[in-house]
LOVO-787637 format. One record per residue: residue number from 1; x, y, z of N, C-alpha, C in turn; residue in one letter. Coordinates in steps of 0.1 Angstrom, whole numbers. Each point is the difference from the previous one (the first is absolute). Example, Ala and Ser with C-alpha at 12.3 -4.5 7.8 and 13.67 -1.06 7.14 Angstrom:
BEGIN
donu,n_x,n_y,n_z,ca_x,ca_y,ca_z,c_x,c_y,c_z,marnu
1,132,-57,78,-9,12,0,9,12,0,A
2,-4,11,-7,9,11,0,-8,11,8,S
END
This chain:
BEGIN
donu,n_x,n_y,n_z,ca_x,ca_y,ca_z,c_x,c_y,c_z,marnu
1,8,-12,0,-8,12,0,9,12,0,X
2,-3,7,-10,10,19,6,-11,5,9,X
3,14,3,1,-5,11,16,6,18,-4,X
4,-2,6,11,2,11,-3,14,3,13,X
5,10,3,-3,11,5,11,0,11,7,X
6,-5,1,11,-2,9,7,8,3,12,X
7,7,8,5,10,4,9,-5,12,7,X
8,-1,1,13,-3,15,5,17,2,11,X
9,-1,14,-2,16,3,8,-8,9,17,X
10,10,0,6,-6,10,9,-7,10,-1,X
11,7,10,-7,-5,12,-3,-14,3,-2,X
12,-3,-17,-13,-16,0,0,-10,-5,9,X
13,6,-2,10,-6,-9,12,-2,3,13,X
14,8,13,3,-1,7,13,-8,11,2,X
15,-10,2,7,-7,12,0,9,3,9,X
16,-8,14,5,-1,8,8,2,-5,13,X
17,6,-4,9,-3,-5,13,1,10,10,X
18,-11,-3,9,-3,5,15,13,1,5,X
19,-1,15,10,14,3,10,-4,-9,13,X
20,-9,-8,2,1,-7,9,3,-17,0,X
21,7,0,-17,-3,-13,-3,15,-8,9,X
22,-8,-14,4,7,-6,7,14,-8,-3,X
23,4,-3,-17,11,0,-1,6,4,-10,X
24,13,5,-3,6,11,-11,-6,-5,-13,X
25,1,6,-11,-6,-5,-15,7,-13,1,X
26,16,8,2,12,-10,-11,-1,-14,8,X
27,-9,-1,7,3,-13,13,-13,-7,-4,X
28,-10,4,-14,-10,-8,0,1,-7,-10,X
29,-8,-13,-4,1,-5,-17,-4,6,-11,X
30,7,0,-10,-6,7,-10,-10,-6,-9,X
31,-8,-1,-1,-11,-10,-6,3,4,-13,X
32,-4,-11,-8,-4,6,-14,-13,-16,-8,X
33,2,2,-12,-10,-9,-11,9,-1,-11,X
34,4,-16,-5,4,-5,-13,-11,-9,-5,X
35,7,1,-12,-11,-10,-9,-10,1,0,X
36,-3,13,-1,-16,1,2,-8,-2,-15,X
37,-12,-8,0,-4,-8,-16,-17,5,4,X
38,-3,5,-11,-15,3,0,-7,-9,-8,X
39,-8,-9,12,-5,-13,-2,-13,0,-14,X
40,-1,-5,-8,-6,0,-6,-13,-12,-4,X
41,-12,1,5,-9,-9,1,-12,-5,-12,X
42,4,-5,-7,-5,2,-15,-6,-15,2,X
43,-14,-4,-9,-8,-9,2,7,-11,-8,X
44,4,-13,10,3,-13,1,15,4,2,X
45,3,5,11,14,5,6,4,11,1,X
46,13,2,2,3,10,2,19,0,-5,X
47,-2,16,-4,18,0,-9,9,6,5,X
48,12,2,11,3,12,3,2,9,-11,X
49,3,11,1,5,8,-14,10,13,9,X
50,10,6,-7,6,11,-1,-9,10,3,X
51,2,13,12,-9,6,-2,-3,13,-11,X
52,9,-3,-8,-2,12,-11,-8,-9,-16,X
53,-3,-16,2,-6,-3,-5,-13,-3,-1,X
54,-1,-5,-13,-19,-8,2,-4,-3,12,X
55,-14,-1,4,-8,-5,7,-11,-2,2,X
56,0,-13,9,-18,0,-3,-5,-3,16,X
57,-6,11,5,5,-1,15,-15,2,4,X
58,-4,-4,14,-12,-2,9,2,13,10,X
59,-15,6,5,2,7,13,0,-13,10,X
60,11,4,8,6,-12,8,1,10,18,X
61,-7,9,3,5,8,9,5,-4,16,X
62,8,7,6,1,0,18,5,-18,1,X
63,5,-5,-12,9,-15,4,4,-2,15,X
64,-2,-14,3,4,-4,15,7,-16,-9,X
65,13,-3,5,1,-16,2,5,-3,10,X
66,-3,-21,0,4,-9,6,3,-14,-3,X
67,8,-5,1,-2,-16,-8,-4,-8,10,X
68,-11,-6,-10,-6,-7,7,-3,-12,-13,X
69,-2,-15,8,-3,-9,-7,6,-3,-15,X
70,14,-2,6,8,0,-12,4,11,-8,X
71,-4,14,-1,4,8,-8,-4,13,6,X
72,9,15,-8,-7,11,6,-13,3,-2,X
73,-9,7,5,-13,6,-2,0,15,1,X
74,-5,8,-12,-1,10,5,-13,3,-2,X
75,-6,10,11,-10,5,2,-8,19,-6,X
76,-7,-1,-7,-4,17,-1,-17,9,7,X
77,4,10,-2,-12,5,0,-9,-3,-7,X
78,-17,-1,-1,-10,-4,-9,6,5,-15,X
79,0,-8,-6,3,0,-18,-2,-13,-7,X
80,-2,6,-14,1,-13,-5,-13,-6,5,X
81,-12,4,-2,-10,-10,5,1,-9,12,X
82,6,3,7,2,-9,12,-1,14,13,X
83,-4,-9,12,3,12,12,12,-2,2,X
84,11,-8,2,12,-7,1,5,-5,-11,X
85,10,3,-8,4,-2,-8,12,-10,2,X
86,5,-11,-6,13,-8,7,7,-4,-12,X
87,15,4,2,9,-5,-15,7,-11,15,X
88,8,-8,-13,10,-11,7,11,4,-5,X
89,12,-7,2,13,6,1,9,-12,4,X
90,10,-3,-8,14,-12,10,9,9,2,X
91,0,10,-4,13,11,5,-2,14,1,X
92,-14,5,1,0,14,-1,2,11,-7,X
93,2,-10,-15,8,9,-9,-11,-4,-13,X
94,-6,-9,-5,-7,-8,-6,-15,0,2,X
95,-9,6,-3,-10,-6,5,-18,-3,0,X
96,-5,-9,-2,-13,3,-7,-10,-3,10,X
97,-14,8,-7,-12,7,3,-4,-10,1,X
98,-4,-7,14,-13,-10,-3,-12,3,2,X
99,-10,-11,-4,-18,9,-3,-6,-2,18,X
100,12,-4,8,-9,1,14,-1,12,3,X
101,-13,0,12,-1,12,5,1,-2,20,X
102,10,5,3,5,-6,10,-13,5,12,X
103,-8,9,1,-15,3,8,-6,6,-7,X
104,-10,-16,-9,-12,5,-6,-11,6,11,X
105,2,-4,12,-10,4,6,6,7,16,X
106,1,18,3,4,6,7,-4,2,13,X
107,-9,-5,2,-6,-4,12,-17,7,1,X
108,-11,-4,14,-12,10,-4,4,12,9,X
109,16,4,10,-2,16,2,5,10,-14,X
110,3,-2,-12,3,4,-9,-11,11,-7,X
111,-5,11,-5,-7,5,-7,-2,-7,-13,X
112,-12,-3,-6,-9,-9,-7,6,12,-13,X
113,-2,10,4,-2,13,-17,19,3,-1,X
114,7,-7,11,14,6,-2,9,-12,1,X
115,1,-11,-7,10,-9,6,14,1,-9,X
116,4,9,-5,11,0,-5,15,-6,18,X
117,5,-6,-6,11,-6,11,14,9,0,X
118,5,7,7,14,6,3,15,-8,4,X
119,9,-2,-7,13,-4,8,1,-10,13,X
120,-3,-10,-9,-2,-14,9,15,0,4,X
121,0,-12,10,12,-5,4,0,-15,6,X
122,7,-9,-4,-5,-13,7,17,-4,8,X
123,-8,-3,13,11,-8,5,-2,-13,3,X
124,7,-12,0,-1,-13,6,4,-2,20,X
125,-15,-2,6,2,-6,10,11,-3,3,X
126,-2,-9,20,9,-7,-2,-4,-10,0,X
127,-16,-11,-2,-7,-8,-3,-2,-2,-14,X
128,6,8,-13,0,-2,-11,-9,6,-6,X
129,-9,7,8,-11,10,-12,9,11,-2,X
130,-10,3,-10,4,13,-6,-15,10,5,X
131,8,9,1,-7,14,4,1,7,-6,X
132,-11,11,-9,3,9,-1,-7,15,5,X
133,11,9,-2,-8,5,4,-4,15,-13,X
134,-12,9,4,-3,6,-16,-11,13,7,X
135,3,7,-9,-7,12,1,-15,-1,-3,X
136,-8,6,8,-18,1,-12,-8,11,12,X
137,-11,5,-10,-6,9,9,-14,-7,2,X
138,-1,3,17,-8,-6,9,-14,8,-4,X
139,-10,-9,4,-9,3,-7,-9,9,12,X
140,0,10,-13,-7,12,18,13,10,6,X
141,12,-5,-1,15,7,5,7,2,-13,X
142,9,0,7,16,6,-5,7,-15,-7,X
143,12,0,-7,8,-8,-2,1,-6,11,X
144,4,-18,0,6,-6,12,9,-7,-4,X
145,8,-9,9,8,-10,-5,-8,-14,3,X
146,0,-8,-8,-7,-14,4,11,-7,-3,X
147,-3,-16,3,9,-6,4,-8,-11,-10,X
148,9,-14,-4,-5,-9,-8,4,-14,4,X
149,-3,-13,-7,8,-8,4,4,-12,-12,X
150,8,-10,-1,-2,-8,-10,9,-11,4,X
151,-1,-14,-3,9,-6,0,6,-4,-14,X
152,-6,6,-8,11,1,-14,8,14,-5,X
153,7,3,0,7,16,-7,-7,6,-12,X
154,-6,-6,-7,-10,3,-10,-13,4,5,X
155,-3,-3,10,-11,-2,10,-9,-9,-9,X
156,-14,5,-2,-4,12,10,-1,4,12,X
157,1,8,5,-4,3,14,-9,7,4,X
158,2,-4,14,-14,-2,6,-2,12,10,X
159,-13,11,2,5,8,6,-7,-2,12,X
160,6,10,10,-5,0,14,-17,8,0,X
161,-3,-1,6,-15,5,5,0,13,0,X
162,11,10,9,2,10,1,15,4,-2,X
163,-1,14,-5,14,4,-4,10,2,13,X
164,17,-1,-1,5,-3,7,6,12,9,X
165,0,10,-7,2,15,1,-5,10,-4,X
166,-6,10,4,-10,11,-1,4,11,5,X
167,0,16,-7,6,14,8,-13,10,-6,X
168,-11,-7,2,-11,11,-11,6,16,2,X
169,-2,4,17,5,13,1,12,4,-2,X
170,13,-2,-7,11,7,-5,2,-4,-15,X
171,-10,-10,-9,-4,4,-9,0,-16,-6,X
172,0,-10,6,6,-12,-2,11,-9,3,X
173,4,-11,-9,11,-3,2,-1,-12,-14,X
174,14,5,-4,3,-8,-11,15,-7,-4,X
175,4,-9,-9,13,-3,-2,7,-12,10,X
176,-13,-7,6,13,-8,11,8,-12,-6,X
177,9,-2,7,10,-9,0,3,-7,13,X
178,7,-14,-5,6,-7,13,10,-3,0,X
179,11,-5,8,11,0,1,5,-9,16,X
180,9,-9,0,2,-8,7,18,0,1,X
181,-1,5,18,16,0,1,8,-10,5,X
182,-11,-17,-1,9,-5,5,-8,-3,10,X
183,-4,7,7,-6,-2,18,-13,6,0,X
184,-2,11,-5,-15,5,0,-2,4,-16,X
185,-13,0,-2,-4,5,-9,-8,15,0,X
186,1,6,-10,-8,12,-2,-9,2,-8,X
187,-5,13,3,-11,10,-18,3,10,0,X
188,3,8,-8,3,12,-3,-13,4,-10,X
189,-5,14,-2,-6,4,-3,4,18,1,X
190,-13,3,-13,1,16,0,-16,6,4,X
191,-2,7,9,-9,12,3,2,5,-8,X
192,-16,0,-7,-2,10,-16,-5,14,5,X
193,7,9,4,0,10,9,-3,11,-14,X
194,3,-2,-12,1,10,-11,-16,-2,-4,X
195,-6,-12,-1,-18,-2,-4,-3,13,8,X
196,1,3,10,-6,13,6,4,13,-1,X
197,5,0,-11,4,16,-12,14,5,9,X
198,-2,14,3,17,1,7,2,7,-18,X
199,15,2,6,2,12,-15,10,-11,-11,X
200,4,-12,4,2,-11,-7,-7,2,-17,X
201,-1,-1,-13,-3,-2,-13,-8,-13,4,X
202,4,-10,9,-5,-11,-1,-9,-8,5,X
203,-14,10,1,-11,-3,1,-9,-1,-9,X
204,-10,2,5,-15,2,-5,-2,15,-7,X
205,0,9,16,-8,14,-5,16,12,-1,X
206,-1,9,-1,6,10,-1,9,5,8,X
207,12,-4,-3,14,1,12,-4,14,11,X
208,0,-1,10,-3,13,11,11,-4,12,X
209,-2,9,4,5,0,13,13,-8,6,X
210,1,-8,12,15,-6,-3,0,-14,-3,X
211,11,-6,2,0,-16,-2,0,-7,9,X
212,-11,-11,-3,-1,-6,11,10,-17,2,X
213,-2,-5,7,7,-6,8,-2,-16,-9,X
214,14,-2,-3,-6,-18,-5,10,-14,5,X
215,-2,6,12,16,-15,7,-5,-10,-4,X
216,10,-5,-4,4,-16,-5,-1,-7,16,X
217,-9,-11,6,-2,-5,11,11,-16,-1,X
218,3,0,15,3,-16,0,-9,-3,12,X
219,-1,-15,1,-4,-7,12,0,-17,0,X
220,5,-1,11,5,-16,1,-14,-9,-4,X
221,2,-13,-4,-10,-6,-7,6,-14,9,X
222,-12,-10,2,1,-12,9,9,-10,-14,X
223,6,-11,3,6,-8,-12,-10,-7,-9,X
224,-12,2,0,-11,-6,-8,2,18,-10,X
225,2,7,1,0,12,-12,-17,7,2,X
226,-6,-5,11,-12,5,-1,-6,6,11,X
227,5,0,10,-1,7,16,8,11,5,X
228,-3,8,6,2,12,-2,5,2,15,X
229,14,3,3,4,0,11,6,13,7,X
230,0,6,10,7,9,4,-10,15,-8,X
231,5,8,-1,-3,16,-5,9,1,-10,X
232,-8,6,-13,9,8,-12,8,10,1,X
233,7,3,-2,17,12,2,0,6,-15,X
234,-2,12,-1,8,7,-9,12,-2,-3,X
235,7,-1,-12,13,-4,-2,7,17,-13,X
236,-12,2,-5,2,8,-11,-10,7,-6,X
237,4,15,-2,-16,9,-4,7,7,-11,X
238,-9,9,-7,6,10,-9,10,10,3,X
239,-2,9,-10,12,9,2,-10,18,-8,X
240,-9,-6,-1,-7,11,-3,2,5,-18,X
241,5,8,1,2,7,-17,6,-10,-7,X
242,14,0,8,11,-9,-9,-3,-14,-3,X
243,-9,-4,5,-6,-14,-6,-13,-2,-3,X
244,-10,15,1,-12,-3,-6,-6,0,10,X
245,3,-2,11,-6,-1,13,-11,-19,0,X
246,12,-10,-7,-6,-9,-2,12,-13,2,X
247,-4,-13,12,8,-6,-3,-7,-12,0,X
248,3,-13,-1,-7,-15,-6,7,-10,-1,X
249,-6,-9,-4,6,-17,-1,11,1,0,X
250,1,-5,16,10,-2,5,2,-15,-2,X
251,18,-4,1,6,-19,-3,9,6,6,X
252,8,-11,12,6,2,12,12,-12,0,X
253,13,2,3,6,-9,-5,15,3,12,X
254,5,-9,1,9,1,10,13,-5,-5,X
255,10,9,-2,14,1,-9,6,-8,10,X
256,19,1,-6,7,-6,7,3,1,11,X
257,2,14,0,8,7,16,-11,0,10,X
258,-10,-1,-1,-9,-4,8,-14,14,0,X
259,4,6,-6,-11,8,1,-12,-5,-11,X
260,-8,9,5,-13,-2,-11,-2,11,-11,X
261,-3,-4,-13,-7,6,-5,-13,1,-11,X
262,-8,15,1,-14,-3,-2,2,8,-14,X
263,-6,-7,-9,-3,7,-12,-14,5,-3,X
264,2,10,-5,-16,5,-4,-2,13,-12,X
265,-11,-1,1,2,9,-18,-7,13,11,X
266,2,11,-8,-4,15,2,-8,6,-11,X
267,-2,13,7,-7,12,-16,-13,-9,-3,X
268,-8,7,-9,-10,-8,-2,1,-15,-11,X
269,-13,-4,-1,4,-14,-10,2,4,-11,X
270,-13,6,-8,5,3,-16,4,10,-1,X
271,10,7,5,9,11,-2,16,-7,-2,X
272,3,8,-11,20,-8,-3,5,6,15,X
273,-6,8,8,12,1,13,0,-15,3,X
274,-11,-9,2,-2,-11,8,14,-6,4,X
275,7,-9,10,9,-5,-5,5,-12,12,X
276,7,-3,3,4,-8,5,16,3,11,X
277,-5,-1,15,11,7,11,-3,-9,10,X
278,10,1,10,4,-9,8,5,5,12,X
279,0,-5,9,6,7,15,7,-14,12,X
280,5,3,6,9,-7,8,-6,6,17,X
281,0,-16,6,-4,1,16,10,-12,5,X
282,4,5,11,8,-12,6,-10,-14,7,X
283,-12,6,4,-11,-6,5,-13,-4,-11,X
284,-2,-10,0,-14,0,-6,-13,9,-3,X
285,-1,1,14,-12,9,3,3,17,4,X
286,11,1,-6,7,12,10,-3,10,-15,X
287,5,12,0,0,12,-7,7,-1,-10,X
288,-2,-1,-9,9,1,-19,5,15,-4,X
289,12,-1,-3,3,13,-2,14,-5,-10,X
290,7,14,-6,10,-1,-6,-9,-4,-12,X
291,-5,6,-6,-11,-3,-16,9,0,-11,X
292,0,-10,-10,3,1,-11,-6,-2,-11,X
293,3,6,-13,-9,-4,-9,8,-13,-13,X
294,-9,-11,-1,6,-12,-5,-6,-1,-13,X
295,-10,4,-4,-1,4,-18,-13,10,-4,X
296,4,7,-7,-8,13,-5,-6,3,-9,X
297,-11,8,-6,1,1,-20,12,8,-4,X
298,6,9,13,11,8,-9,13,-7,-1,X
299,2,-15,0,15,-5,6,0,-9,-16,X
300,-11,8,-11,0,-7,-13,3,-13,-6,X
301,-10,-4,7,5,-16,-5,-16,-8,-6,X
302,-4,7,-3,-14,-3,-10,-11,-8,9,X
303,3,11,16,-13,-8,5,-7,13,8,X
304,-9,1,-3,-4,13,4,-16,-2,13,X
305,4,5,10,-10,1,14,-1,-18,5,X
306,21,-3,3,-4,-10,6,-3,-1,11,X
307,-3,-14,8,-8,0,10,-3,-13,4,X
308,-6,-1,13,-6,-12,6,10,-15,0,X
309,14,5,6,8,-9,3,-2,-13,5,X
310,0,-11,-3,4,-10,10,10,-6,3,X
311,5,-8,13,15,-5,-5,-3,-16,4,X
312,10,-8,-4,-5,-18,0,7,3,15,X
313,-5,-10,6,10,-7,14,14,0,2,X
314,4,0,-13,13,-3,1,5,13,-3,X
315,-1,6,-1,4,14,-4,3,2,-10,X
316,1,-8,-16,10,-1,-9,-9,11,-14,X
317,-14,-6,-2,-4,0,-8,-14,14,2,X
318,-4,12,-4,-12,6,0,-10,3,-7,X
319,-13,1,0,-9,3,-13,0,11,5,X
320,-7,9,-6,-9,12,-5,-4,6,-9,X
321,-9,10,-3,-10,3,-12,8,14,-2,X
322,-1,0,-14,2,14,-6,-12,6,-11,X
323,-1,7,-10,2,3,-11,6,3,-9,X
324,-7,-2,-15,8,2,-8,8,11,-10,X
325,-8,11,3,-3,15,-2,-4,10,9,X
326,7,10,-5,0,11,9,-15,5,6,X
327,-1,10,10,-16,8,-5,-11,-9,4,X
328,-2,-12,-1,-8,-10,-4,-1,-8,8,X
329,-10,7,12,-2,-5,10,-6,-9,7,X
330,-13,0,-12,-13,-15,-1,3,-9,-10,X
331,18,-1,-4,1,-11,-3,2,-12,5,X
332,3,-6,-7,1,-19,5,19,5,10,X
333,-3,-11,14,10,3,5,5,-19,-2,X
334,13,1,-6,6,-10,0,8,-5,7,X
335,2,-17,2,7,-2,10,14,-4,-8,X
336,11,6,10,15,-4,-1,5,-7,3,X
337,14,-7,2,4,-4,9,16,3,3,X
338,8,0,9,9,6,0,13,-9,13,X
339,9,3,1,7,-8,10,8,12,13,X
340,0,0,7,4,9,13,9,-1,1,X
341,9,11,3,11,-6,-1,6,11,17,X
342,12,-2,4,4,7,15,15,3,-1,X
343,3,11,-2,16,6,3,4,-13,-14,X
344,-8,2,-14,10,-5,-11,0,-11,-3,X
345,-8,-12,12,2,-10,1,-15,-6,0,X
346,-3,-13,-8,-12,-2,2,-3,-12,13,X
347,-12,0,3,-2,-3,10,-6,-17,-3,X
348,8,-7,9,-4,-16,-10,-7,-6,9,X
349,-10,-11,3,-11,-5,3,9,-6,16,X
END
């Protein structure tokens, strides 16, 4: 398959950091993205291609993977005639559209007139199901996060009765993820703090007044992925102007040296600001700071308003959605794939 060679240097990778940040730049990893291949999902497979070439591509949006049951799975936002859309994968780099639909059926707290599905994510138990978990708006409320279940990776799955997380009054909550360190598991999630206008672009009605608030939440989860333990911690909020006053789908991943880090996209969705940044906590649940930005539409590499990171387990391999063109904001967001790489060096399973 060609791929596309991609290298980011520091320079393109370092924001701005806080005078309170907890350790010097030059003392942190420098993240970057190689090989990044703009997957192409064309009926009865799929081709990688160059990205300056032909295509014949799917809206594939807000990608999550995991391998499961022999192979990777990736997951999207409703497209494609499906509320869950699911391609397979033996290496992440390769990979085709199957005609499942991983929750045909979203559960009955779901709105009947709105069931479009948001940025699934599935993790494996430690009993072997699969969980996932997926955005939808409650019927009568706000967005929530529900939870699913399956004992195949394809599923389908099965949903809970009731959603698993709810913030009606700060405007919802969307984008969760799980993540397992080993000893506890987690969810992370984003408070859609912008749905309630604020001077953000990235609502509904008419930018006013200031911006409101959209922390990225964590909170410990029981080892079944489905019980909800302890109190949620803010880990990370906006920054107001400089990012749109918007932050989201968060994927949490824990490097060599022992710290953590949380990726997540900024700026609005279908704006080319959109993009893809990252922050560093020594703690899990502790405060992210030291922001970088890890791919952009201005870092010209023919992917414009990328976004909605995920990263595999192993740290090696990540999807995310871009476009194809500039401006062109209610276009099809396609999925990538790309390899992580830390201080130069890629990061092996």
């Amino acid at each position: 398959m060609k791929s596309f060679l991609f290298s980011l240097g520091a320079a393109g990778l370092v924001a701005a950091l806080p005078k309170n940040a907890p350790r010097a730049a030059e003392e942190l990893p420098t993240l970057g993205l190689a090989n990044i291949t703009k997957i192409d999902m064309a009926a009865g497979g799929l081709q990688g291609r160059r990205l300056a070439g032909p295509f014949m591509g799917v809206d594939f949006p807000d990608p999550s993977i995991i391998w499961g049951d022999g192979s990777w799975k990736a997951y999207g936002t409703s497209s494609n005639g499906k509320k869950i859309p699911v391609a397979t994968s033996s290496d992440t780099w390769s990979w085709t559209l199957t005609g499942n639909d991983a929750l045909p059926d979203p559960g009955s707290w779901v709105d009947p007139n709105d069931q479009g599905i948001w940025a699934p994510d599935v993790q494996k138990n430690d009993a072997g199901t699969y969980v996932m978990y997926y955005t939808a708006h409650q019927n009568g409320g706000s967005h929530c996060i529900g939870a699913a279940t399956s004992s195949s990776a394809l599923g389908p799955f099965t949903p809970q009765s009731q959603p698993l997380i709810c913030d009606g009054g700060n405007g919802g909550v969307i984008d969760a993820s799980g993540y397992d360190d080993g000893t506890d598991r987690w969810i992370l999630w984003k408070v859609d703090g912008n749905s309630l206008g604020g001077a953000t672009t990235c609502q509904g009605g008419t930018p006013s007044g200031s911006y409101k608030s959209t922390p990225i939440k964590i909170q410990r989860v029981a080892r079944d992925a489905l019980t909800l333990l302890d109190s949620a911690k803010t880990i990370l909020d906006n920054e107001g102007a400089s990012n749109d006053g918007v932050v989201e789908a968060p994927s949490l991943y824990k490097i060599g040296d022992g710290n953590f880090v949380l990726f997540y996209s900024a700026h609005c969705y279908s704006s080319d600001d959109y993009d893809v940044e990252y922050a560093f906590s020594s703690t899990i649940d502790g405060s992210y700071g030291n922001r970088g930005i890890l791919i952009r539409t201005v870092d010209n590499r023919g992917v414009f308003g990328p976004g909605g990171l995920d990263i595999d387990p192993n740290g090696k391999s990540v999807v995310f959605h871009g476009r194809l063109n500039a401006n062109d904001g209610g276009a099809a967001r396609e999925l990538y794939s790309a390899e992580l790489t830390i201080n130069g060096q890629s990061i092996t399973a």
